[in-house]
C-alpha positions as CSV (number, residue, x, y, z in Angstrom):
1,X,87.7,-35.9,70.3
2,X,83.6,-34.7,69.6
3,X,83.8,-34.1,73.8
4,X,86.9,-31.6,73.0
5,X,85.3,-29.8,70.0
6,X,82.2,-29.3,71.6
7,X,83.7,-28.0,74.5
8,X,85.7,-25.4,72.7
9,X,82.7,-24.3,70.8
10,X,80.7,-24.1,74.1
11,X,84.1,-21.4,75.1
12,X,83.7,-19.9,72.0
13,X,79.8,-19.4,71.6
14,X,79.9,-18.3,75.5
15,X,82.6,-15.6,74.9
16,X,80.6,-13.9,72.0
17,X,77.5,-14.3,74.0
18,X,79.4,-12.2,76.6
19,X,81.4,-10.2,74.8
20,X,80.4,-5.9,75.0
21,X,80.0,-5.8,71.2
22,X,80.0,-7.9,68.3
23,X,81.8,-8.1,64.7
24,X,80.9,-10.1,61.8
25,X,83.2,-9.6,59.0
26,X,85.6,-11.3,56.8
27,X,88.9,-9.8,57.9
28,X,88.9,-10.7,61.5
29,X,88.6,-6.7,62.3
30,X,87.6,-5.9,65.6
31,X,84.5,-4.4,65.9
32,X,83.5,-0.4,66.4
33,X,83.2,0.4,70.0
34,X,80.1,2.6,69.6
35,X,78.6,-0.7,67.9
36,X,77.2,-3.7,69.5
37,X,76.5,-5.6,66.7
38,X,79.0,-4.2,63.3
39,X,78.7,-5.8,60.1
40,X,81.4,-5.2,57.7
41,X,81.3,-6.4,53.9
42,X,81.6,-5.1,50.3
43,X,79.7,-7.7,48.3
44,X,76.5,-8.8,51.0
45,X,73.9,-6.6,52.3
46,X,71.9,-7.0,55.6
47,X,68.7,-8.2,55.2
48,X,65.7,-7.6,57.8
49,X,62.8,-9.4,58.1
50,X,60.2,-9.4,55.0
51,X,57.0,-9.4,55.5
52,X,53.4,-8.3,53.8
53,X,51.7,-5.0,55.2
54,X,48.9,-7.1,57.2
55,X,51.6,-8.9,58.7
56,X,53.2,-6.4,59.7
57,X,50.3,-4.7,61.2
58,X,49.6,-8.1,62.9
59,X,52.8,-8.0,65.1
60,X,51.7,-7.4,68.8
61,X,52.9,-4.7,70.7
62,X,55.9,-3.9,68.3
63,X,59.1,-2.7,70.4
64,X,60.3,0.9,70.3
65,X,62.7,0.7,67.0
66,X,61.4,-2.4,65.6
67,X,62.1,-2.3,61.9
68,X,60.8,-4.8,58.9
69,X,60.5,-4.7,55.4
70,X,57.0,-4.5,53.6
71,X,56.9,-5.9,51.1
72,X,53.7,-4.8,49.8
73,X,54.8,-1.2,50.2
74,X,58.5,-2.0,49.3
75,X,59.8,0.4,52.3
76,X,61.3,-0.1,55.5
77,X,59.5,0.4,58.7
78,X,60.0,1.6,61.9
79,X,57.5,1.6,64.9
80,X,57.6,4.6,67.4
81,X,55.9,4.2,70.6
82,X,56.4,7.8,70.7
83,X,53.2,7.8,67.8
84,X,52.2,4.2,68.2
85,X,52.4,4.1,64.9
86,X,55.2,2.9,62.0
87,X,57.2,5.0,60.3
88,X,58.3,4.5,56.5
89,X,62.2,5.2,55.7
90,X,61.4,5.7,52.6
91,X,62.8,9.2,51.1
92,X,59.1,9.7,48.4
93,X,56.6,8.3,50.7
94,X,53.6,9.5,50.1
95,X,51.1,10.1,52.6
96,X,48.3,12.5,52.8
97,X,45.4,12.7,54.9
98,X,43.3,16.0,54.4
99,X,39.3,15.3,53.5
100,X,36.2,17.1,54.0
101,X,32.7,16.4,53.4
102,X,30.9,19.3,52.9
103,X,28.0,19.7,49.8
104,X,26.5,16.8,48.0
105,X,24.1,18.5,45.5
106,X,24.8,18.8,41.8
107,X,28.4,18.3,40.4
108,X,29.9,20.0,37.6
109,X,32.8,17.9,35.6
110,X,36.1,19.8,34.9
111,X,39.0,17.5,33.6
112,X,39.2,13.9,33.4
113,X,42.6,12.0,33.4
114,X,42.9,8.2,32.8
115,X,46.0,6.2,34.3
116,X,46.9,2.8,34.2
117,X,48.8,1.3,37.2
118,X,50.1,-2.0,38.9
119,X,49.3,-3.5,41.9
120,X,51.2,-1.4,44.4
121,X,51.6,1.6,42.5
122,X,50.8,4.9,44.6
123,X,49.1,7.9,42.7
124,X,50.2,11.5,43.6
125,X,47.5,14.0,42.2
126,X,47.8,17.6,42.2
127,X,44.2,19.4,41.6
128,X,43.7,23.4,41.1
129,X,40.4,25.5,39.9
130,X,41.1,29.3,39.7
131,X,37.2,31.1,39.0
132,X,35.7,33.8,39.7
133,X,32.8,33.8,42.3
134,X,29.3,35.5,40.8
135,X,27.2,37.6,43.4
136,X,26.9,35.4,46.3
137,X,30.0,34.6,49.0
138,X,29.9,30.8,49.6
139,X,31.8,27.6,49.9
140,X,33.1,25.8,46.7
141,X,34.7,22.2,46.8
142,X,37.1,20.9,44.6
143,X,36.8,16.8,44.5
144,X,38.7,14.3,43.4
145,X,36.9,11.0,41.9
146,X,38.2,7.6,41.1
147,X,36.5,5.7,38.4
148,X,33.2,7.9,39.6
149,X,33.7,7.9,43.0
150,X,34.7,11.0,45.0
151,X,37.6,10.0,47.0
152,X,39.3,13.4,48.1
153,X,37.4,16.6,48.6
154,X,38.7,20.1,50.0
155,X,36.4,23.6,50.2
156,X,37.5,27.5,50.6
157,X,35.4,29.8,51.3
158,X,35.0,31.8,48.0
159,X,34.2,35.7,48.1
160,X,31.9,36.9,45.8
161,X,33.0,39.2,42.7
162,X,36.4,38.2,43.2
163,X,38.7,35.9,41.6
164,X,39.1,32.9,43.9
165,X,41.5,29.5,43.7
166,X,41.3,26.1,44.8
167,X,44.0,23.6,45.5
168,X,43.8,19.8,46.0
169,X,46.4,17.4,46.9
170,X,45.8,13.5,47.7
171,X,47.6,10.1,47.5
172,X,45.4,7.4,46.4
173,X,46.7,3.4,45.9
174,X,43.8,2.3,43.3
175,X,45.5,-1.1,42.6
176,X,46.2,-2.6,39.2
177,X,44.6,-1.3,36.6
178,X,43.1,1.2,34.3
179,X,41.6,4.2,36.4
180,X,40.2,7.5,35.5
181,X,40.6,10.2,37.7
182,X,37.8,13.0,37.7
183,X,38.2,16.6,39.0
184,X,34.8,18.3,40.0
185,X,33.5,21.3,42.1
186,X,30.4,21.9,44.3
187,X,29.2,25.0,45.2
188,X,27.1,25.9,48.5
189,X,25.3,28.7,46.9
190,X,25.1,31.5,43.7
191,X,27.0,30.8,40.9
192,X,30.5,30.8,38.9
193,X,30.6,33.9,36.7
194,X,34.0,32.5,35.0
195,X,36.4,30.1,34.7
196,X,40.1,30.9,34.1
197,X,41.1,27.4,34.2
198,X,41.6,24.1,35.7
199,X,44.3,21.6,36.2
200,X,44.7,18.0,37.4
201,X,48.0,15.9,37.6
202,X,48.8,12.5,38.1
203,X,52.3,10.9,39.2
204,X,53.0,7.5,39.5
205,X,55.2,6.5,42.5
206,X,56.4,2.9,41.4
């Protein structure tokens, strides 16, 4: 009798192994034609693999397509061989990836912000610095510092005796904690003859 089931199973099994698509359901239904593999339910979800950002990284030569779950960065992934890179699927990801070193001299402090965040919190901060530029034409740079260290910096070439305007945008992932966020400008040469104002902005991307 254990010879007869096994042998059925062995048909069966085969059969689905063979078979030009696939349906897992609870009604029977045949699957989609367009669909090698359809799953059909109203109470489950389908769950792909979970795994931590480093393990992810870690996979060798990752197919064209592959998808996972990091769950450090609580998104779905997708590798492109296109990029050779993975690609979140995630609607408010935040990536950004604009930085310039350009003066280290002096700073001057315009606006300090203090956040307070959890471990995998990202950080969405919006700079600006409107001014007017005194007698010389030279490069200013608005920077962005973390807990006093500059972790974002962009420059615009600033015409003298004329109103001028600065924008700065970065995504930073400080961990948990308590961080205050700095916005400071350099200047290449002369000197600010005014200030009409400055700005800084955090979001918190749970």
């Amino acid at each position: 009798m254990k010879k007869i089931i096994l042998f059925v199973f062995v048909l069966f099994f085969a059969n689905v192994l063979y078979s030009q698509n696939v349906g897992i359901n609870a009604t029977g239904a045949a699957p989609n034609a367009s669909a090698m593999l359809d799953v059909d339910a109203t109470n489950k979800g389908f769950l792909t693999p979970r795994m931590t950002t480093a393990q992810r990284l870690a996979i060798a030569t990752p197919a064209n397509g592959l998808m996972v779950f990091d769950t450090d960065l609580r998104c779905h992934y997708i590798y492109s061989t296109a990029t050779a890179s993975w690609k979140s699927l995630c609607d408010n990801e935040l990536v950004y990836g604009e930085s310039t070193t350009l003066y280290t001299g002096a700073t001057t402090f315009l606006r300090t912000l203090t956040v307070t965040t959890a471990a995998n919190d990202q950080v969405l901060l919006e700079a600006e610095f409107d001014y007017a530029k005194g007698l010389t034409t030279s490069y200013v740079a608005l920077c962005i510092f973390r807990n006093g260290v500059r972790i974002h910096e962009i420059a615009k070439y600033s015409v003298n005796n004329a109103d001028n305007s600065i924008k700065a945008t970065w995504v930073d992932l400080p961990g948990a904690g308590t961080h205050n966020y700095e916005i400071r400008y350099y200047m290449g040469a002369g000197t600010i003859s005014f200030i009409y104002g400055h700005n800084l902005v955090a979001i918190i991307k749970k």
